[in-house]
PDB file of N, H, CA, C and O in Angstrom:
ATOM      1  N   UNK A   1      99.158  95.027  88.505  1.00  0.00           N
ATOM      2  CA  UNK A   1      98.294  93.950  88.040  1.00  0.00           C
ATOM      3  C   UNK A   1      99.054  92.641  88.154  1.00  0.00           C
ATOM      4  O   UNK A   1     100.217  92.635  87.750  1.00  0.00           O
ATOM      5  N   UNK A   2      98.637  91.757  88.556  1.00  0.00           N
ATOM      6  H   UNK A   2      97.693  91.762  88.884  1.00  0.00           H
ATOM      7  CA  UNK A   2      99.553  90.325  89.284  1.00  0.00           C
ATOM      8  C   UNK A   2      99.106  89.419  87.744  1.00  0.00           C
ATOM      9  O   UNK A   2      98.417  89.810  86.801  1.00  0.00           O
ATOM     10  N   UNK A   3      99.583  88.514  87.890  1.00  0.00           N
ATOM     11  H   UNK A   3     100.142  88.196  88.656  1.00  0.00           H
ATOM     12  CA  UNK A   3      99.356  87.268  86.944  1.00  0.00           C
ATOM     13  C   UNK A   3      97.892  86.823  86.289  1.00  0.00           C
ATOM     14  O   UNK A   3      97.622  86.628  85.104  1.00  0.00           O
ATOM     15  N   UNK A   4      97.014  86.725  87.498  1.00  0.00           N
ATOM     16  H   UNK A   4      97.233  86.883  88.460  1.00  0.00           H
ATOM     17  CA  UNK A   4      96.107  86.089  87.009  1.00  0.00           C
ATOM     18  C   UNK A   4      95.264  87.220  86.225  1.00  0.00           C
ATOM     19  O   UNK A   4      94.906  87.057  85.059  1.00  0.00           O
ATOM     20  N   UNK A   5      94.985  88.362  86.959  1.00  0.00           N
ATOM     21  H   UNK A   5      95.275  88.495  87.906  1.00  0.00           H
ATOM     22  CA  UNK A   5      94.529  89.889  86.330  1.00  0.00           C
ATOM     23  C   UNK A   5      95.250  89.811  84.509  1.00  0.00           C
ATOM     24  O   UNK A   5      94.679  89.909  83.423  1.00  0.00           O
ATOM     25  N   UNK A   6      96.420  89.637  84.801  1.00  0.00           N
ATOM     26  H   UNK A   6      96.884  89.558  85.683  1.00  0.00           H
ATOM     27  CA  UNK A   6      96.536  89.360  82.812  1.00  0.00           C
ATOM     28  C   UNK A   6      96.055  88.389  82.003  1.00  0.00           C
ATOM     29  O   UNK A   6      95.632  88.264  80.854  1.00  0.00           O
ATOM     30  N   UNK A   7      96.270  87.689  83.048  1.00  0.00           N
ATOM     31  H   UNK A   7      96.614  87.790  83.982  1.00  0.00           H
ATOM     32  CA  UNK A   7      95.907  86.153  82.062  1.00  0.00           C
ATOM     33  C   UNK A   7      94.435  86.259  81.557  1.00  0.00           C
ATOM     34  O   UNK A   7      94.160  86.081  80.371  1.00  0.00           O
ATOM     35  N   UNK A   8      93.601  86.525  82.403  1.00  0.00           N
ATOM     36  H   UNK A   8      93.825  86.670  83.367  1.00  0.00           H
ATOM     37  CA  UNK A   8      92.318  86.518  82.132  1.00  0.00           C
ATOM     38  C   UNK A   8      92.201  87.842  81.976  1.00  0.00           C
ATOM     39  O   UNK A   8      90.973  87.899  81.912  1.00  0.00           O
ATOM     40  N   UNK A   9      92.634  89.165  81.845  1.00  0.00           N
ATOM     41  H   UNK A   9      93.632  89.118  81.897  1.00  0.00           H
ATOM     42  CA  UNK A   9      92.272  89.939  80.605  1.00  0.00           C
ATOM     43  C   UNK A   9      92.173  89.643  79.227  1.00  0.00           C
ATOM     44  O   UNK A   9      91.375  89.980  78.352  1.00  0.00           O
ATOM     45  N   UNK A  10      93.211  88.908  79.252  1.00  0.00           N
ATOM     46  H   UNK A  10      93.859  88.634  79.963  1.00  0.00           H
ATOM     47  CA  UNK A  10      93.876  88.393  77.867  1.00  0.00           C
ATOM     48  C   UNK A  10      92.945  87.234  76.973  1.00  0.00           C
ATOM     49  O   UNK A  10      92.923  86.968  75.771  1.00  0.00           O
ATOM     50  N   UNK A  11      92.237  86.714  78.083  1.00  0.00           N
ATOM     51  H   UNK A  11      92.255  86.930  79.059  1.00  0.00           H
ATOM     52  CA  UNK A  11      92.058  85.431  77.557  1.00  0.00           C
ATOM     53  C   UNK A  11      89.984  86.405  77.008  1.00  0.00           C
ATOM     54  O   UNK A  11      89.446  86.358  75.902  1.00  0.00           O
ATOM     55  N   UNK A  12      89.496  87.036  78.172  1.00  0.00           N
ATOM     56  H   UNK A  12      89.933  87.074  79.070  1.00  0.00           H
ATOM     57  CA  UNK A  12      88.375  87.790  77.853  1.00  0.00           C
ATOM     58  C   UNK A  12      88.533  88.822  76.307  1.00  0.00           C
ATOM     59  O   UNK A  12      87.515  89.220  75.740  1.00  0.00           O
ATOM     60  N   UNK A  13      89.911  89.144  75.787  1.00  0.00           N
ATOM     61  H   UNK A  13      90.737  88.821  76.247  1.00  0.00           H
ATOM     62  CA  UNK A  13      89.973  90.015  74.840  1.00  0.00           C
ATOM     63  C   UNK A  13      89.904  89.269  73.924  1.00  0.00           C
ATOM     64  O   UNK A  13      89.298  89.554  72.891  1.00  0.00           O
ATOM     65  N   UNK A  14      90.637  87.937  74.160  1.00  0.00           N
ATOM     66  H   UNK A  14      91.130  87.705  74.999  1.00  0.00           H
ATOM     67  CA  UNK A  14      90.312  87.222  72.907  1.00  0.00           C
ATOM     68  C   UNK A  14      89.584  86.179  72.633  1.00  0.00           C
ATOM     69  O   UNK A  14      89.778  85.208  71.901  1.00  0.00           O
ATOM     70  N   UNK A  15      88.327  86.640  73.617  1.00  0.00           N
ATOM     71  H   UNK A  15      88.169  87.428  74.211  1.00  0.00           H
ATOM     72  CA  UNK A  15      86.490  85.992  73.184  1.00  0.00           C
ATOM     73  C   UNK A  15      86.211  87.375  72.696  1.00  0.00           C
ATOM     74  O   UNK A  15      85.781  87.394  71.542  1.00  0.00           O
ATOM     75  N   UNK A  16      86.329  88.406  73.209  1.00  0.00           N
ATOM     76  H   UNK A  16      86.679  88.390  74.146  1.00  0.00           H
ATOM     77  CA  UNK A  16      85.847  89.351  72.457  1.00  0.00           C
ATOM     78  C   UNK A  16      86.511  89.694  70.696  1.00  0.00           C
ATOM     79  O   UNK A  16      85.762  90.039  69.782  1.00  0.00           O
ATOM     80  N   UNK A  17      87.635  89.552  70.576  1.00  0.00           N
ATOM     81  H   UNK A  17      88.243  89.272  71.319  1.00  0.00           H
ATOM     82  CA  UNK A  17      87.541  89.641  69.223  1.00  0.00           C
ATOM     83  C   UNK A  17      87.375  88.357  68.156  1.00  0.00           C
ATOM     84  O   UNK A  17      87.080  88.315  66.961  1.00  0.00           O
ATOM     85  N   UNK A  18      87.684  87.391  69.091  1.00  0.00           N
ATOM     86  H   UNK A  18      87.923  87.425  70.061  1.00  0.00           H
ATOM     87  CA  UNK A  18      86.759  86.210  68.196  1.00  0.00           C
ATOM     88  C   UNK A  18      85.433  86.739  67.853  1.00  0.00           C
ATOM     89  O   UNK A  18      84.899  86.158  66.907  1.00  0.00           O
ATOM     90  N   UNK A  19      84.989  87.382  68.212  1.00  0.00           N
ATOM     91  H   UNK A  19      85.422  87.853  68.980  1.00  0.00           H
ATOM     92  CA  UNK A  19      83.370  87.426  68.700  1.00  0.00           C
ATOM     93  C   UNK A  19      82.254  86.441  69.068  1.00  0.00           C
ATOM     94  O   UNK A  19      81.098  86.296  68.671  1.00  0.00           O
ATOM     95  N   UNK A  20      83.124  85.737  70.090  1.00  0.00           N
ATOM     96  H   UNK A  20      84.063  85.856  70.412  1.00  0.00           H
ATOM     97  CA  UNK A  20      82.134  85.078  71.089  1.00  0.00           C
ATOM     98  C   UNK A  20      81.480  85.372  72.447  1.00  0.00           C
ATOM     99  O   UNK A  20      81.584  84.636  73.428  1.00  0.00           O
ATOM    100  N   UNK A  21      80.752  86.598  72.396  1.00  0.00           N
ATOM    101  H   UNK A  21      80.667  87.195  71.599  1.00  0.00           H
ATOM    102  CA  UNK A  21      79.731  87.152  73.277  1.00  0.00           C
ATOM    103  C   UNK A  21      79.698  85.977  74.977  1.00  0.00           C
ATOM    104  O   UNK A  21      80.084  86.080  76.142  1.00  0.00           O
ATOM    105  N   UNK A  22      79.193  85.255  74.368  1.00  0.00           N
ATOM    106  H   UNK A  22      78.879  85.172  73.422  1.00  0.00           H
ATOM    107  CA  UNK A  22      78.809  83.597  75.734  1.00  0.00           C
ATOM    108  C   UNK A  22      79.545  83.889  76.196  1.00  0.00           C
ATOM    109  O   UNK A  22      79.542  84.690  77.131  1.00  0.00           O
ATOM    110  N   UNK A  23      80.964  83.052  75.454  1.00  0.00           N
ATOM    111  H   UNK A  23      80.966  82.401  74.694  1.00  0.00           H
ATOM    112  CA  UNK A  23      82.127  82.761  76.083  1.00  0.00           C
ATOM    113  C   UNK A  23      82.467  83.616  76.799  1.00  0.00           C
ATOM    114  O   UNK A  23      82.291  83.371  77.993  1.00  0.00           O
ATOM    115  N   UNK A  24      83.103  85.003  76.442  1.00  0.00           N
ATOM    116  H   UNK A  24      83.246  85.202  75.472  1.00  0.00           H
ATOM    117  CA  UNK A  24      83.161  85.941  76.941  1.00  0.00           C
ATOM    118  C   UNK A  24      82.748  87.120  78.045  1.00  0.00           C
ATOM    119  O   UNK A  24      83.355  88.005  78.648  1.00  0.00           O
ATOM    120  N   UNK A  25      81.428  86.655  77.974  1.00  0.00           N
ATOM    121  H   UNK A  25      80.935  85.937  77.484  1.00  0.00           H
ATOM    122  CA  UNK A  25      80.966  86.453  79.650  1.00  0.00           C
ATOM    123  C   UNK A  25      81.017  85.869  80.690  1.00  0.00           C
ATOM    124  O   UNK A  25      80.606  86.404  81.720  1.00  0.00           O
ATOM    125  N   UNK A  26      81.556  84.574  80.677  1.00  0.00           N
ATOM    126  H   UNK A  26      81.890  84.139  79.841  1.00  0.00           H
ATOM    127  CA  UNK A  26      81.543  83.806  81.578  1.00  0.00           C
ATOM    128  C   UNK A  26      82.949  83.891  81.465  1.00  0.00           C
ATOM    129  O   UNK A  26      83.146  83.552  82.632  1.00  0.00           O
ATOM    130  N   UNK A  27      83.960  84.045  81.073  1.00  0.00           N
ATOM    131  H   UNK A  27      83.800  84.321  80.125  1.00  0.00           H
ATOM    132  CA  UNK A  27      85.267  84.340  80.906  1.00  0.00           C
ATOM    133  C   UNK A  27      85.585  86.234  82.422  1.00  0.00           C
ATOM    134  O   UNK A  27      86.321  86.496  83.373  1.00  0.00           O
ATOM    135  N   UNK A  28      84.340  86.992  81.559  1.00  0.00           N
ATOM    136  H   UNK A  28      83.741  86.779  80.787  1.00  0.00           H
ATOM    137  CA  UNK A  28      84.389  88.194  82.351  1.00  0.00           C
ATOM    138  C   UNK A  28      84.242  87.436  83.752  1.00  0.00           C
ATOM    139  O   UNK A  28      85.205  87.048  84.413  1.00  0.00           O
ATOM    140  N   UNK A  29      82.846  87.272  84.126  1.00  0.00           N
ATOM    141  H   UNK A  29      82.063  87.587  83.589  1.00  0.00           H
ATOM    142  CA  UNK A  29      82.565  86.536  85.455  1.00  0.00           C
ATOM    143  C   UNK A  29      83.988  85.806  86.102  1.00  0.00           C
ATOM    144  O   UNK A  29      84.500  86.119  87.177  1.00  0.00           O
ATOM    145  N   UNK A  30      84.498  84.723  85.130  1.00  0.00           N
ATOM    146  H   UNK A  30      84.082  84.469  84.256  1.00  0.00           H
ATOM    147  CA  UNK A  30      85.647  84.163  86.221  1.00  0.00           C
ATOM    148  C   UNK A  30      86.758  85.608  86.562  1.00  0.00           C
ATOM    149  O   UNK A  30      87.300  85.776  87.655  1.00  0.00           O
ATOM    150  N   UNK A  31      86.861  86.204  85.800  1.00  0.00           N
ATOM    151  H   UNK A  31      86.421  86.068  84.913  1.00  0.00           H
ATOM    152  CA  UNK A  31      87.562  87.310  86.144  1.00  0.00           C
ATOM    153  C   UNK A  31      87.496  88.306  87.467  1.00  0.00           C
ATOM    154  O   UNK A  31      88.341  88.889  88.146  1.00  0.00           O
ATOM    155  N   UNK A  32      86.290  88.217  87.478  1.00  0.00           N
ATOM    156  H   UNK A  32      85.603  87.743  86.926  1.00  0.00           H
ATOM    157  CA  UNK A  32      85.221  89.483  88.462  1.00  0.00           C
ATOM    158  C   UNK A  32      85.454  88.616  89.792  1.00  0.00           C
ATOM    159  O   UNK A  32      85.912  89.292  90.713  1.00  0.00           O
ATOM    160  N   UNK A  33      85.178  86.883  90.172  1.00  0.00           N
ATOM    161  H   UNK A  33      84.806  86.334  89.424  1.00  0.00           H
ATOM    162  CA  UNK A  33      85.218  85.878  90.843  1.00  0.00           C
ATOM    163  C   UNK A  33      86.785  85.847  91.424  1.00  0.00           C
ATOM    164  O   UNK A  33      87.135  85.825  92.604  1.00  0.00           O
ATOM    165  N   UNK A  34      87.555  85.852  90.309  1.00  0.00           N
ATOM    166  H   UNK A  34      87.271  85.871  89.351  1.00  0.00           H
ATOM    167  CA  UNK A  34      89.084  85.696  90.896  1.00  0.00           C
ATOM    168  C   UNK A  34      89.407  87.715  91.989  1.00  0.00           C
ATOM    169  O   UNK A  34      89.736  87.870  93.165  1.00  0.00           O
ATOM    170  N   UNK A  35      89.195  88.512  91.196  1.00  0.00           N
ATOM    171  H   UNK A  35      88.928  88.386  90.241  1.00  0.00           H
ATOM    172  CA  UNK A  35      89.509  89.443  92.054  1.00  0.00           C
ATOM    173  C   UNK A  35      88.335  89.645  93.280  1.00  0.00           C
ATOM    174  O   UNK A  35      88.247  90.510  94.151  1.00  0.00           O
ATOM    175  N   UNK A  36      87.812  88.932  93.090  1.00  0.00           N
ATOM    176  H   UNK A  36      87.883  88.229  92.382  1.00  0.00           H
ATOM    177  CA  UNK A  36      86.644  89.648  94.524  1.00  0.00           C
ATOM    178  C   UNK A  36      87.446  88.311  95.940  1.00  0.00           C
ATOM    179  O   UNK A  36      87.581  88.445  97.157  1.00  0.00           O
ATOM    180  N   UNK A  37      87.689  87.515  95.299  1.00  0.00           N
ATOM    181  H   UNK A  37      87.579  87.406  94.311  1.00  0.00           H
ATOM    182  CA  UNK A  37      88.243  86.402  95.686  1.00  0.00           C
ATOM    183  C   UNK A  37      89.638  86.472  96.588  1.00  0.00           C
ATOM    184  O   UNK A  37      89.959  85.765  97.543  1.00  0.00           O
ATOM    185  N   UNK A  38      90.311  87.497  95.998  1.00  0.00           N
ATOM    186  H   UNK A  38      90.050  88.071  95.222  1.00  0.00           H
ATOM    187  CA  UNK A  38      91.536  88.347  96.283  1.00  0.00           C
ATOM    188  C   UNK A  38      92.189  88.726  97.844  1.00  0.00           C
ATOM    189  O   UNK A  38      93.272  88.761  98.427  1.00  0.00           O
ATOM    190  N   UNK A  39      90.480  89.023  98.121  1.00  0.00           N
ATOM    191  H   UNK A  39      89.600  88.994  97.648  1.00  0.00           H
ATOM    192  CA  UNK A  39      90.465  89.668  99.524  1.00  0.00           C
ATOM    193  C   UNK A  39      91.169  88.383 100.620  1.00  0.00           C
ATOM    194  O   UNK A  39      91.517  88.661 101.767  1.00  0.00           O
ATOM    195  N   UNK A  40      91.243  87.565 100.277  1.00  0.00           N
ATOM    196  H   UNK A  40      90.961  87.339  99.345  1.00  0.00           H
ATOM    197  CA  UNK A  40      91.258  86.543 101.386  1.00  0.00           C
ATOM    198  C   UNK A  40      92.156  85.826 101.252  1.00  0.00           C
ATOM    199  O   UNK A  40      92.105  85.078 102.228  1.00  0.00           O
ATOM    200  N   UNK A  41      93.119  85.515 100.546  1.00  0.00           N
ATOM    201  H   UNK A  41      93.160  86.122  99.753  1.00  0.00           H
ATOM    202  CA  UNK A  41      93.993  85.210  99.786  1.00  0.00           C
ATOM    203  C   UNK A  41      95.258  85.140 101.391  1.00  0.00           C
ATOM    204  O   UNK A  41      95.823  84.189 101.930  1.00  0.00           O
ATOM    205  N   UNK A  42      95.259  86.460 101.647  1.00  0.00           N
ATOM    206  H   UNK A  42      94.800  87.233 101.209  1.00  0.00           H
ATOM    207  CA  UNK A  42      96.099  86.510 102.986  1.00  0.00           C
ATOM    208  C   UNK A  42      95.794  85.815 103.726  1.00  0.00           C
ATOM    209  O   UNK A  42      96.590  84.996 104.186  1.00  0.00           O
ATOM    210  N   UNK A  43      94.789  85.874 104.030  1.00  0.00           N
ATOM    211  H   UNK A  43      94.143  86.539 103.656  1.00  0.00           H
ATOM    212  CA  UNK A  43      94.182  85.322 105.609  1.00  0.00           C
ATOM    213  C   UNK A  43      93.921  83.916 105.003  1.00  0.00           C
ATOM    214  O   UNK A  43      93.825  83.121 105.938  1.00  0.00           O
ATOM    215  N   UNK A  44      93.794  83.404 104.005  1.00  0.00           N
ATOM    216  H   UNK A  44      93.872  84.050 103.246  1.00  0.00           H
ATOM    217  CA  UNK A  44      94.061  81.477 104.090  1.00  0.00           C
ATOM    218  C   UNK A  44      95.427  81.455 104.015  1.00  0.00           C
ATOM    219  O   UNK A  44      95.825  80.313 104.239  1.00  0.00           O
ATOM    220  N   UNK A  45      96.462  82.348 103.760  1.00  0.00           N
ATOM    221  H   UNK A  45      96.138  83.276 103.577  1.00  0.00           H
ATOM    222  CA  UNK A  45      97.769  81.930 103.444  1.00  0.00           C
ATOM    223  C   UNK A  45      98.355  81.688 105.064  1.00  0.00           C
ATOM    224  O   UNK A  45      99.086  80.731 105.324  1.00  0.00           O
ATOM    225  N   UNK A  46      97.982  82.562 105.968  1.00  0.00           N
ATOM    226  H   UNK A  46      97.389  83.338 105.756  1.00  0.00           H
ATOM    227  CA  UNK A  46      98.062  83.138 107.319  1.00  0.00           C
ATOM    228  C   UNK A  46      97.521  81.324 108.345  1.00  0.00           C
ATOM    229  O   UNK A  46      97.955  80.530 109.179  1.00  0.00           O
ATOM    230  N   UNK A  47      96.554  81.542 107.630  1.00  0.00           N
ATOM    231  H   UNK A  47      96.201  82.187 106.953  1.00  0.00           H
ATOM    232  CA  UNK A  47      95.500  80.181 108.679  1.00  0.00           C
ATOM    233  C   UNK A  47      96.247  78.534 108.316  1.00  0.00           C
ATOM    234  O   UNK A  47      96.146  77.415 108.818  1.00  0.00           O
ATOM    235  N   UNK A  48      96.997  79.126 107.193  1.00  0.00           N
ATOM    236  H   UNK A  48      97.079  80.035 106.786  1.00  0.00           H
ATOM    237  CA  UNK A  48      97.788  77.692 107.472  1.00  0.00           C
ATOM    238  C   UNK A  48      99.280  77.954 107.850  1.00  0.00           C
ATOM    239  O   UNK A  48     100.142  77.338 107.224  1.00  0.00           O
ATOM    240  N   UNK A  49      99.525  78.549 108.519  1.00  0.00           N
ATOM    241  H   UNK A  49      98.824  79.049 109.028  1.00  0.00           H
ATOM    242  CA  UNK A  49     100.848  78.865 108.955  1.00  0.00           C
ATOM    243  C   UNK A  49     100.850  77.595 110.263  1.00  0.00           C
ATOM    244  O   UNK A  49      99.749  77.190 110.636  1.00  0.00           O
ATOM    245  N   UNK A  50     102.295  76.940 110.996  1.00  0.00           N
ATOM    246  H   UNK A  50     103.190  77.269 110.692  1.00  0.00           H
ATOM    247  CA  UNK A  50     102.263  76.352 111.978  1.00  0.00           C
ATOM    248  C   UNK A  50     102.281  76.995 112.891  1.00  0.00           C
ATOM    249  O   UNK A  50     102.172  76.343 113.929  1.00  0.00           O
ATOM    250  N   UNK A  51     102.422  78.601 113.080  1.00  0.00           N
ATOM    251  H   UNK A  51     102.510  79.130 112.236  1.00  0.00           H
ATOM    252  CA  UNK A  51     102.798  78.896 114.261  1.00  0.00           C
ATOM    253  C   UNK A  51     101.737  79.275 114.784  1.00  0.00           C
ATOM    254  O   UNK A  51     101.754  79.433 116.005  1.00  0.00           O
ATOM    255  N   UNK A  52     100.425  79.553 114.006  1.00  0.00           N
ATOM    256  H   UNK A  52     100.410  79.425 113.015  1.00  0.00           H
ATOM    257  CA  UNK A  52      98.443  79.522 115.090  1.00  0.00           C
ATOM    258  C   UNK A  52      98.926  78.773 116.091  1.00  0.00           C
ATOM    259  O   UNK A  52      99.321  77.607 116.049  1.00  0.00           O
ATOM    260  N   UNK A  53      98.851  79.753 117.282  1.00  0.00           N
ATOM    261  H   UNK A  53      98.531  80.699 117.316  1.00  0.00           H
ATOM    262  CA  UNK A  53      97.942  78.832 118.394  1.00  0.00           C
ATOM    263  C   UNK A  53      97.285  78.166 118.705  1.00  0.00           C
ATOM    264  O   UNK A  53      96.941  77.680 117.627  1.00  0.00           O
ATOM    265  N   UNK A  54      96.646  77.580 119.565  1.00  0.00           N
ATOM    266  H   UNK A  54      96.926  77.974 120.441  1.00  0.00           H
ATOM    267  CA  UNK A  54      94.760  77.520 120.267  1.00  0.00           C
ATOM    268  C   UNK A  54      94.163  79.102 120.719  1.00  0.00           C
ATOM    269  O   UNK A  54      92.964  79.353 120.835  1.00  0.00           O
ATOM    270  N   UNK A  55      94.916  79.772 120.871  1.00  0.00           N
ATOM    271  H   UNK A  55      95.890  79.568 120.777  1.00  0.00           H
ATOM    272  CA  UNK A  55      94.210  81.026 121.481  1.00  0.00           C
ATOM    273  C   UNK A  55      94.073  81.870 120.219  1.00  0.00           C
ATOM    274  O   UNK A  55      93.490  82.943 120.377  1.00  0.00           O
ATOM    275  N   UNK A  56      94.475  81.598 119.086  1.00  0.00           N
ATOM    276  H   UNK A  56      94.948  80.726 118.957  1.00  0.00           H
ATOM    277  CA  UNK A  56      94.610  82.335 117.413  1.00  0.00           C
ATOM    278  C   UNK A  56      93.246  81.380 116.691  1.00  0.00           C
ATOM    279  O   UNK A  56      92.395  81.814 115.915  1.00  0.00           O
ATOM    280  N   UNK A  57      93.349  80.231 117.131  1.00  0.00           N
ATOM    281  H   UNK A  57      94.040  79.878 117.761  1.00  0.00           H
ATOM    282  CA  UNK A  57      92.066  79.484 117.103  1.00  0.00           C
ATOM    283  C   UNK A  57      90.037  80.038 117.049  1.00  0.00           C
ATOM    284  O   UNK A  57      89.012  80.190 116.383  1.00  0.00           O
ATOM    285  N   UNK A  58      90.867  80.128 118.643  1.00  0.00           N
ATOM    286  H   UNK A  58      91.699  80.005 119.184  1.00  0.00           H
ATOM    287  CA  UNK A  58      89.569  81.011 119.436  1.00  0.00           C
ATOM    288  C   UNK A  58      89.151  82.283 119.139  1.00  0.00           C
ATOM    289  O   UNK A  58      88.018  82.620 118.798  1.00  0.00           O
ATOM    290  N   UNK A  59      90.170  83.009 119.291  1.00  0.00           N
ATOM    291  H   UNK A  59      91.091  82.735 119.568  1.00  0.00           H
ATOM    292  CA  UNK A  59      89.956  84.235 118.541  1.00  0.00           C
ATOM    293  C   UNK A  59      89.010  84.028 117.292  1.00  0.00           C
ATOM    294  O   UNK A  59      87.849  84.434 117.348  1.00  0.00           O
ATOM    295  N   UNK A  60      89.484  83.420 116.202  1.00  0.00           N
ATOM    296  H   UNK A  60      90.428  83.091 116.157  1.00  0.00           H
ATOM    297  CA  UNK A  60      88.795  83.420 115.032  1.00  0.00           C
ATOM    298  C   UNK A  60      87.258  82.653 114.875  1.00  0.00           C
ATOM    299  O   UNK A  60      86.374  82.824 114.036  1.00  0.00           O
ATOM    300  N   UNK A  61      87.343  81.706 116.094  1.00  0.00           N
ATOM    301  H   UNK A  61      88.062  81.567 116.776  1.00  0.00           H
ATOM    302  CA  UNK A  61      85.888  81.289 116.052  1.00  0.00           C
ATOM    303  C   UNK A  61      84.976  82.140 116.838  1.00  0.00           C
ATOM    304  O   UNK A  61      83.771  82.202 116.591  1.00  0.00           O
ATOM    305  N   UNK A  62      85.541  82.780 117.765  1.00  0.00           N
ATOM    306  H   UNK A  62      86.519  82.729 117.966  1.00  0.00           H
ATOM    307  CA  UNK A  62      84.852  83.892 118.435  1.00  0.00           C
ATOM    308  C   UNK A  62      84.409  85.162 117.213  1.00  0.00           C
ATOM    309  O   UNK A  62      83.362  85.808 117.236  1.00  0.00           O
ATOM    310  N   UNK A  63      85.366  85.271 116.329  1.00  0.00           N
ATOM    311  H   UNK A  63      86.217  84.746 116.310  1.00  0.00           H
ATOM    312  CA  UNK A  63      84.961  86.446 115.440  1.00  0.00           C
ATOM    313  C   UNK A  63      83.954  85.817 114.224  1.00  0.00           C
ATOM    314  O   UNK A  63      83.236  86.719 113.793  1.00  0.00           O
ATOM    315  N   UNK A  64      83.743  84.709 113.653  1.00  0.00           N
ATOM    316  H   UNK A  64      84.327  83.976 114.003  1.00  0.00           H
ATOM    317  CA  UNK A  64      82.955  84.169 112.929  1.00  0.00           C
ATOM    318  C   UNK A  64      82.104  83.582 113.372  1.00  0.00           C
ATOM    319  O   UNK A  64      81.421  83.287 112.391  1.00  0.00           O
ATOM    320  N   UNK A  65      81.446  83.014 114.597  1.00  0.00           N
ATOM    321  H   UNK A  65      82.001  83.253 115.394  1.00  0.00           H
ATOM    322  CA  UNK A  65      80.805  82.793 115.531  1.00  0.00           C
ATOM    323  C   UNK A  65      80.385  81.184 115.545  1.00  0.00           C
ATOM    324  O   UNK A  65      79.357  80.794 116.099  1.00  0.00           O
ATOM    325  N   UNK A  66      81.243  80.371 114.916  1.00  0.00           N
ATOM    326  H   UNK A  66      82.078  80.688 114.466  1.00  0.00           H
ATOM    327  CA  UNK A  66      81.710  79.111 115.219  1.00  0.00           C
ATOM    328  C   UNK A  66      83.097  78.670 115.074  1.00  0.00           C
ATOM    329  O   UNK A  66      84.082  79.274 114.650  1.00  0.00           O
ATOM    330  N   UNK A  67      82.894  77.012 115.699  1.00  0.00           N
ATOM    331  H   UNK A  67      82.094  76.522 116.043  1.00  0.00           H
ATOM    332  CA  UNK A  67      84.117  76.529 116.384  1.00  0.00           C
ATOM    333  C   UNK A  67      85.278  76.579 114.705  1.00  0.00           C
ATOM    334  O   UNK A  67      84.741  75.953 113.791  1.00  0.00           O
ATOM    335  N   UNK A  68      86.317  77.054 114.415  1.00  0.00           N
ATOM    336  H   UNK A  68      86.754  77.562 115.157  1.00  0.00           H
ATOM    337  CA  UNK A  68      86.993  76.929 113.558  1.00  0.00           C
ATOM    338  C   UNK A  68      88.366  76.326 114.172  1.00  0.00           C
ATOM    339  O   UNK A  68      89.105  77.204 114.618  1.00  0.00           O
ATOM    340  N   UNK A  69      88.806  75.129 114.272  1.00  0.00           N
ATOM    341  H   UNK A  69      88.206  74.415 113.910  1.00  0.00           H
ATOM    342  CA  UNK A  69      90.185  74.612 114.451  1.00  0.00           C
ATOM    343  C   UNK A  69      90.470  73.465 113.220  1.00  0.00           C
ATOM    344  O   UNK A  69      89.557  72.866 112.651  1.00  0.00           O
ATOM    345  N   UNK A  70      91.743  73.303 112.960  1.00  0.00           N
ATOM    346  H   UNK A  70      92.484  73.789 113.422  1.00  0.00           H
ATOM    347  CA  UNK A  70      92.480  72.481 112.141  1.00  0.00           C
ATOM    348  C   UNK A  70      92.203  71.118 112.696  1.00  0.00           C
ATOM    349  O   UNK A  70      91.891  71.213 113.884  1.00  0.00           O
ATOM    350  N   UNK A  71      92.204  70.226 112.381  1.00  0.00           N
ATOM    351  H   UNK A  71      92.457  70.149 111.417  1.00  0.00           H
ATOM    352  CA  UNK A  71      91.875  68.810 112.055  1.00  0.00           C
ATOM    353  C   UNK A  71      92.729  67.805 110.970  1.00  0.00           C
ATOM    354  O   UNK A  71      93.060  68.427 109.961  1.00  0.00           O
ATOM    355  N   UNK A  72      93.030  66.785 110.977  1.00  0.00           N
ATOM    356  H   UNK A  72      92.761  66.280 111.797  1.00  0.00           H
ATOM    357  CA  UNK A  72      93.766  65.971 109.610  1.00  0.00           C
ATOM    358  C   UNK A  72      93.203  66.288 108.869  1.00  0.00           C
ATOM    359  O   UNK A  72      92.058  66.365 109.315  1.00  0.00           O
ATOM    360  N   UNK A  73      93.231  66.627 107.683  1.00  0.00           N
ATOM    361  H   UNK A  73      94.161  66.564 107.320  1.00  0.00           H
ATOM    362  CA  UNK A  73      92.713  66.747 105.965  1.00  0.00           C
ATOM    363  C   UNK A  73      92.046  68.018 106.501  1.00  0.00           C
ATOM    364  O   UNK A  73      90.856  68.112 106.199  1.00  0.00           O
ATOM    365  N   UNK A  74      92.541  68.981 107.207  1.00  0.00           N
ATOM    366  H   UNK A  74      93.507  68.905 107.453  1.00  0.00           H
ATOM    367  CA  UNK A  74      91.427  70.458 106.933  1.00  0.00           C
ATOM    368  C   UNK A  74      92.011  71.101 106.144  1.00  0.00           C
ATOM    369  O   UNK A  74      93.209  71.261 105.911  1.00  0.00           O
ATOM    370  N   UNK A  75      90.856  71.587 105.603  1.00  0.00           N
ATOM    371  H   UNK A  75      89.883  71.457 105.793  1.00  0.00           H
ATOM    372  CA  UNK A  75      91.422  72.515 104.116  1.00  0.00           C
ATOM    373  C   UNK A  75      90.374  74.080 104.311  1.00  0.00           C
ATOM    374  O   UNK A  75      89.424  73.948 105.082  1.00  0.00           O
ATOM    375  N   UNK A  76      90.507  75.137 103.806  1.00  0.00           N
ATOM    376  H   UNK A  76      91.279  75.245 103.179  1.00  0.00           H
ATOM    377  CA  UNK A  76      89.747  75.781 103.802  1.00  0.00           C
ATOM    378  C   UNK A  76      88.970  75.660 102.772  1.00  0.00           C
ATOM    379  O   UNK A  76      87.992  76.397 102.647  1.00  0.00           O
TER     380      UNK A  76
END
């Protein structure tokens, strides 16, 4: 279990024994949001590396089926 998986267990246990129901749902949700979120984590860490190509470029707009290249201020 990494960092954020505790933090926000922690922070959901203690809406639940406050007993604040609301809170505590939307506390669950950011939880559910951060691990589904997880998956990709690599592949933005990866897409900002300097050593992409143009042909690491292409590839990836070929697999998502538009143009994806870096630009000043690109961010994912």
């Amino acid at each position: 279990m990494d960092t954020s998986n505790r933090v926000l267990a922690r922070v959901v246990g203690t809406f639940r024994n406050k007993g604040m129901p609301n809170i505590q749902k939307i506390a669950e949700k950011v939880k559910e949001e951060v691990v589904d979120f997880r998956q990709y984590v690599a592949m933005a860490m990866a897409m900002r590396t300097d050593g992409i190509k143009e042909r690491h470029w292409q590839k990836i707009s070929n697999s998502v089926g538009f143009e994806v290249k870096p630009f000043e201020g690109f961010t994912l």
